[in-house]
C-alpha positions as protocol buffer text, in pm:
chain_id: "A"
residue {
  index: 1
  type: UNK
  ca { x: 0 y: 0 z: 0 }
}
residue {
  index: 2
  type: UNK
  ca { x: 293 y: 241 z: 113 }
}
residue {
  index: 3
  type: UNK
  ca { x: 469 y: 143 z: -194 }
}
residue {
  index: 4
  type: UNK
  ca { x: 163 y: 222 z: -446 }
}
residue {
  index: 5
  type: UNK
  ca { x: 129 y: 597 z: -282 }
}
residue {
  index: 6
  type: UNK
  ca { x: 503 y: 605 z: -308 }
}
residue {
  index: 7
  type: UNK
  ca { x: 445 y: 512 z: -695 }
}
residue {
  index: 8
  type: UNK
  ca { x: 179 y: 714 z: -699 }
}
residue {
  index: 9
  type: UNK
  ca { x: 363 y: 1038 z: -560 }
}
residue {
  index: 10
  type: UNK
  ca { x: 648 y: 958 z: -741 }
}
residue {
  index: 11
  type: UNK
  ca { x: 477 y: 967 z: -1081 }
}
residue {
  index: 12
  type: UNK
  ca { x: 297 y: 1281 z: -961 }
}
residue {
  index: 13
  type: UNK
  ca { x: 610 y: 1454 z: -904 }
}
residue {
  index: 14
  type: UNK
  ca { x: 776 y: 1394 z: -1239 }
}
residue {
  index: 15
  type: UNK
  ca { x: 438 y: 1438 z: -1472 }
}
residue {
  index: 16
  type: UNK
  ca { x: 457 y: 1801 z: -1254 }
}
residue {
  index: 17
  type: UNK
  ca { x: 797 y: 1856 z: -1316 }
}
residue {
  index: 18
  type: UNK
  ca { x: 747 y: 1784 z: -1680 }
}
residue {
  index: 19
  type: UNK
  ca { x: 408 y: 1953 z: -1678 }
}
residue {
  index: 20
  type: UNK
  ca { x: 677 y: 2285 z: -1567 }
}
residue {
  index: 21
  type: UNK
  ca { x: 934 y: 2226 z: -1802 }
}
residue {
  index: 22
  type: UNK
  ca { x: 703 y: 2247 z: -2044 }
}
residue {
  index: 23
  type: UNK
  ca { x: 528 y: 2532 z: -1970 }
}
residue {
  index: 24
  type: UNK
  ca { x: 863 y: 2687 z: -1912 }
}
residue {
  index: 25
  type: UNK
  ca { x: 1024 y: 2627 z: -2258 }
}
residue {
  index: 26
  type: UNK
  ca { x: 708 y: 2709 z: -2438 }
}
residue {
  index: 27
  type: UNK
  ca { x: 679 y: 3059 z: -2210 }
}
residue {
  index: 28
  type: UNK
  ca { x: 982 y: 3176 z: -2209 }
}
residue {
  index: 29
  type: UNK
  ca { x: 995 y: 3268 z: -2551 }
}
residue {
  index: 30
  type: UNK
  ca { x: 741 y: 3440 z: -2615 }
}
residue {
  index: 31
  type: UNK
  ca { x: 843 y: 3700 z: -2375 }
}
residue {
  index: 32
  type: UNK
  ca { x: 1185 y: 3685 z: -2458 }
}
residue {
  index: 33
  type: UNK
  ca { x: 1013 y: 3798 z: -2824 }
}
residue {
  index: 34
  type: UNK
  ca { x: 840 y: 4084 z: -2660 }
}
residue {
  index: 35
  type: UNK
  ca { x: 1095 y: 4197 z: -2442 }
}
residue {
  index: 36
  type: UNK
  ca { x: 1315 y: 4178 z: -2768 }
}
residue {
  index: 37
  type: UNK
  ca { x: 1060 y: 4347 z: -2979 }
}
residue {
  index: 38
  type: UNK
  ca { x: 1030 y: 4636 z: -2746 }
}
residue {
  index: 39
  type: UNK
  ca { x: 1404 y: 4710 z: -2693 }
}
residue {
  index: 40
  type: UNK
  ca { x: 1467 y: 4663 z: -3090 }
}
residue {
  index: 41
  type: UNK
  ca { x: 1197 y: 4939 z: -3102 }
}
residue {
  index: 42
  type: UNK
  ca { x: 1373 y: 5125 z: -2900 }
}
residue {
  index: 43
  type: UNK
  ca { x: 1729 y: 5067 z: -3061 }
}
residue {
  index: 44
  type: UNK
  ca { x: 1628 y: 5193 z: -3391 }
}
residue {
  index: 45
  type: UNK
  ca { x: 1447 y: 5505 z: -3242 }
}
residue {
  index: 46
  type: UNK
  ca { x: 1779 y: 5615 z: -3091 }
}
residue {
  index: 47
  type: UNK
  ca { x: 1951 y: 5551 z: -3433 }
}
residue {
  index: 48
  type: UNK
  ca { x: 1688 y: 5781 z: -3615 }
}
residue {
  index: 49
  type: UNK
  ca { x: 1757 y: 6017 z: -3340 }
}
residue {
  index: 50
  type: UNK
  ca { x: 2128 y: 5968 z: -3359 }
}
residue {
  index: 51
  type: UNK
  ca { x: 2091 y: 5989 z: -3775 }
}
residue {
  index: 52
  type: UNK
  ca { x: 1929 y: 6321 z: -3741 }
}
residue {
  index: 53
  type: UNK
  ca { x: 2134 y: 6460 z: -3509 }
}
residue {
  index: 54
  type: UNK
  ca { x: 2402 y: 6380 z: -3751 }
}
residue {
  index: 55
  type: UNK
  ca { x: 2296 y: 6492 z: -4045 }
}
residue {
  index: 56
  type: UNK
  ca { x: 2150 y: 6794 z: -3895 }
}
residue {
  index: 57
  type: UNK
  ca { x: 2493 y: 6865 z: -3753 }
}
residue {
  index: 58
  type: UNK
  ca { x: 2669 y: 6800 z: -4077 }
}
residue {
  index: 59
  type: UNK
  ca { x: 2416 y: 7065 z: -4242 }
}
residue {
  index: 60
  type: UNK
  ca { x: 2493 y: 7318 z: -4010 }
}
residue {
  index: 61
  type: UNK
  ca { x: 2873 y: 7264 z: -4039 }
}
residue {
  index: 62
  type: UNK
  ca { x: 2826 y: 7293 z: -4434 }
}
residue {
  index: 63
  type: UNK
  ca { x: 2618 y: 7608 z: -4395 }
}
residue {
  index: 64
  type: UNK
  ca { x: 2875 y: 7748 z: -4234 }
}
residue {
  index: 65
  type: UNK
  ca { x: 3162 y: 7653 z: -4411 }
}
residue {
  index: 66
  type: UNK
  ca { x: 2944 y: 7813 z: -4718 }
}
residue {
  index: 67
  type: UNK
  ca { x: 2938 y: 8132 z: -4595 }
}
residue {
  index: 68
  type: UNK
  ca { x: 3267 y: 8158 z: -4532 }
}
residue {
  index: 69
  type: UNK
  ca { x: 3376 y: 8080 z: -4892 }
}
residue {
  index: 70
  type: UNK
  ca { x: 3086 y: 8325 z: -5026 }
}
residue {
  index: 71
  type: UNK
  ca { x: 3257 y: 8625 z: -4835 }
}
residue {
  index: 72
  type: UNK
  ca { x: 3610 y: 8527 z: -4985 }
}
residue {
  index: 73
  type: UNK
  ca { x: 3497 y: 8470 z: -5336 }
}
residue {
  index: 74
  type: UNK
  ca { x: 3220 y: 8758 z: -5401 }
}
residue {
  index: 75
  type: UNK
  ca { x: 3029 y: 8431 z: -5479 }
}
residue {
  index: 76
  type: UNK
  ca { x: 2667 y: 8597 z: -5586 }
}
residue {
  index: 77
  type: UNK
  ca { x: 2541 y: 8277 z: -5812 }
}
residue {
  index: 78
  type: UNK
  ca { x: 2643 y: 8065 z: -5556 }
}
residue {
  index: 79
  type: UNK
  ca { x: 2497 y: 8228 z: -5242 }
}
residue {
  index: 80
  type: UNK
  ca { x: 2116 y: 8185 z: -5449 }
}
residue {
  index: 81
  type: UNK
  ca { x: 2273 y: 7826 z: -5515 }
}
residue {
  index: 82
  type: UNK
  ca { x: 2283 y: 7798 z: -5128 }
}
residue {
  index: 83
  type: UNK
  ca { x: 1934 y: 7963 z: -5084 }
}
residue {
  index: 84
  type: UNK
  ca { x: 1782 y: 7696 z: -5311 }
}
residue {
  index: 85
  type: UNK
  ca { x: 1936 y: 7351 z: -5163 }
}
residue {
  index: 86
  type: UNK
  ca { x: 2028 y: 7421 z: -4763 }
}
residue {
  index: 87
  type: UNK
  ca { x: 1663 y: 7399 z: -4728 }
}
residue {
  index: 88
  type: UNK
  ca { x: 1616 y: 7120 z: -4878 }
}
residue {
  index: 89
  type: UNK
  ca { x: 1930 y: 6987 z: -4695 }
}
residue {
  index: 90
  type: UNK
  ca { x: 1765 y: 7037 z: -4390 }
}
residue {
  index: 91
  type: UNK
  ca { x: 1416 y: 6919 z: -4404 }
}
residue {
  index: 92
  type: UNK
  ca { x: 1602 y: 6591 z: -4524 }
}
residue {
  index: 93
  type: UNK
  ca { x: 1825 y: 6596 z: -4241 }
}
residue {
  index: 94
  type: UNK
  ca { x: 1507 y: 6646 z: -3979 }
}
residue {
  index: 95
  type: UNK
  ca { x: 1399 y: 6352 z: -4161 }
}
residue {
  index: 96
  type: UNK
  ca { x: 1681 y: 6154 z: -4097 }
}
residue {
  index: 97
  type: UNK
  ca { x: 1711 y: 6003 z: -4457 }
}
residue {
  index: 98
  type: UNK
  ca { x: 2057 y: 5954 z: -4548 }
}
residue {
  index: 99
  type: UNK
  ca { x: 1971 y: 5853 z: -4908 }
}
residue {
  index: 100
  type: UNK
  ca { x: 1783 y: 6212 z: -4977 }
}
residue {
  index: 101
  type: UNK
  ca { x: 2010 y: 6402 z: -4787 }
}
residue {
  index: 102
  type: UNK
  ca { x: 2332 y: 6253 z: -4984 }
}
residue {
  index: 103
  type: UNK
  ca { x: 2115 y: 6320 z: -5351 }
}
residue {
  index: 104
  type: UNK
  ca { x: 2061 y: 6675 z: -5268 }
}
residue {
  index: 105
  type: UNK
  ca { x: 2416 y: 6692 z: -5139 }
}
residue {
  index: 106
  type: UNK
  ca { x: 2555 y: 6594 z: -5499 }
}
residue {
  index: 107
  type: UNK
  ca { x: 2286 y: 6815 z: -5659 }
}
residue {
  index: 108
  type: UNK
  ca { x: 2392 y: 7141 z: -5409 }
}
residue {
  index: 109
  type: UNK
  ca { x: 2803 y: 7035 z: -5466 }
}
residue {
  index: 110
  type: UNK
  ca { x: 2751 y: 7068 z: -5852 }
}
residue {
  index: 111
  type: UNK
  ca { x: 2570 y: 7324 z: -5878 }
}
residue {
  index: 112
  type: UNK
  ca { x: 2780 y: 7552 z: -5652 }
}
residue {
  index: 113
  type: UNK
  ca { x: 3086 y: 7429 z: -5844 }
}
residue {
  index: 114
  type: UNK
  ca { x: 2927 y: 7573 z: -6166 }
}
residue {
  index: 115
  type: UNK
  ca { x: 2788 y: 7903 z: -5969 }
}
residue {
  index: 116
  type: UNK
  ca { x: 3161 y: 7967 z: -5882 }
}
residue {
  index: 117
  type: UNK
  ca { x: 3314 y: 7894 z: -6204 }
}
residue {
  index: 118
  type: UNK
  ca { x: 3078 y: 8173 z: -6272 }
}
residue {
  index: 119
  type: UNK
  ca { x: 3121 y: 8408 z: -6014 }
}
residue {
  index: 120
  type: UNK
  ca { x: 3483 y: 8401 z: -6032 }
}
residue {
  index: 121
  type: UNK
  ca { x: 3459 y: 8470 z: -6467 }
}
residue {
  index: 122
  type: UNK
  ca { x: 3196 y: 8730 z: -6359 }
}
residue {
  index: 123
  type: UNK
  ca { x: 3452 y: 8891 z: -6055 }
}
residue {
  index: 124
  type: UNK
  ca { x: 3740 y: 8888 z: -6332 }
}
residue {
  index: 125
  type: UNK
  ca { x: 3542 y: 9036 z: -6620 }
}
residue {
  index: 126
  type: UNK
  ca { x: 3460 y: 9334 z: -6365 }
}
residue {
  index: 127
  type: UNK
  ca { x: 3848 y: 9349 z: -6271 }
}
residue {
  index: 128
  type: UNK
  ca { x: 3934 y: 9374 z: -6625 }
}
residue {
  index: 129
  type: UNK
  ca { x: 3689 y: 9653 z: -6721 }
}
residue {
  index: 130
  type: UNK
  ca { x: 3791 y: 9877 z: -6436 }
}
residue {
  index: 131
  type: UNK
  ca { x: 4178 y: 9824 z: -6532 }
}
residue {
  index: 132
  type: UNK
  ca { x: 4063 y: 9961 z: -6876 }
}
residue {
  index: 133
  type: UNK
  ca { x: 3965 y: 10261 z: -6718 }
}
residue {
  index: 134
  type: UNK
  ca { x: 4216 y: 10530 z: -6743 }
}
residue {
  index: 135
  type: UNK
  ca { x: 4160 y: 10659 z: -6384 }
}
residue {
  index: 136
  type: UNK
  ca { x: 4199 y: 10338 z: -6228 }
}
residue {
  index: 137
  type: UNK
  ca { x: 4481 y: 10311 z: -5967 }
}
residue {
  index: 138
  type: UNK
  ca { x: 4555 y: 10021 z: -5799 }
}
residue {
  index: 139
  type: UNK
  ca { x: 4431 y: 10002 z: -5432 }
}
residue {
  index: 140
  type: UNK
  ca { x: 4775 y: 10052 z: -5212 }
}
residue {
  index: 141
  type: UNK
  ca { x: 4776 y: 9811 z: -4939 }
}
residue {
  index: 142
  type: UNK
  ca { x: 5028 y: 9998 z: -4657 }
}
């Protein structure tokens, strides 16, 4: 009799502990998957905010690398250049979209290359006609 509840218990005890093990492999991933599906979330919001912090950083050190040159190069073309495309460089750097924000960079880099080429044909043009002038004098630097 003591030996059938022994069975008994005995086979009680191992159907629970299997009865666990069960419930614990089949559990435990499913909240692995949400506690992995809420920090992946949150891993790829801090790389959009890292992106456009970037990029928005990257625009601002372009903008102002821009109007350095314009003031050395009596750049005219190129400063409406710059009026047309930093704005567009910045809404896509808000946006955090690399792939936009490198197109328009290409697009801006051209076109500013041209607009100088132009400016500085436009500066020398100027320089020539007012050395044709015969009261011209150079400007003495002391």
């Amino acid at each position: 009799m003591f030996a059938d509840l022994y069975e008994d218990f005995k086979m009680k005890h191992i159907m629970a502990f299997v009865l666990l093990s069960f419930l614990c492999v089949f559990t435990l991933p499913v909240s692995a998957h949400k506690i992995d599906k809420e920090r992946l979330a949150e891993i790829k919001k801090e790389q959009i905010e890292r992106d456009i912090r970037y990029l928005c950083d990257r625009t601002e050190y372009l903008e102002n690398q821009v109007r350095k040159e314009n003031r050395a190069n009596h750049a005219q073309s190129a400063k409406r250049v710059d009026r047309d495309y930093l704005p567009k460089l910045k809404k896509a750097a808000r946006h955090g979209d690399f792939d936009l924000w490198n197109m328009i960079h290409q697009d801006y880099m051209s076109a500013r290359k041209s607009a100088l080429a132009n400016d500085k044909k436009a500066y020398e043009a100027k320089q020539a006609k007012k050395k044709e002038n015969p009261w011209y004098r150079e400007p003495v630097n002391h």
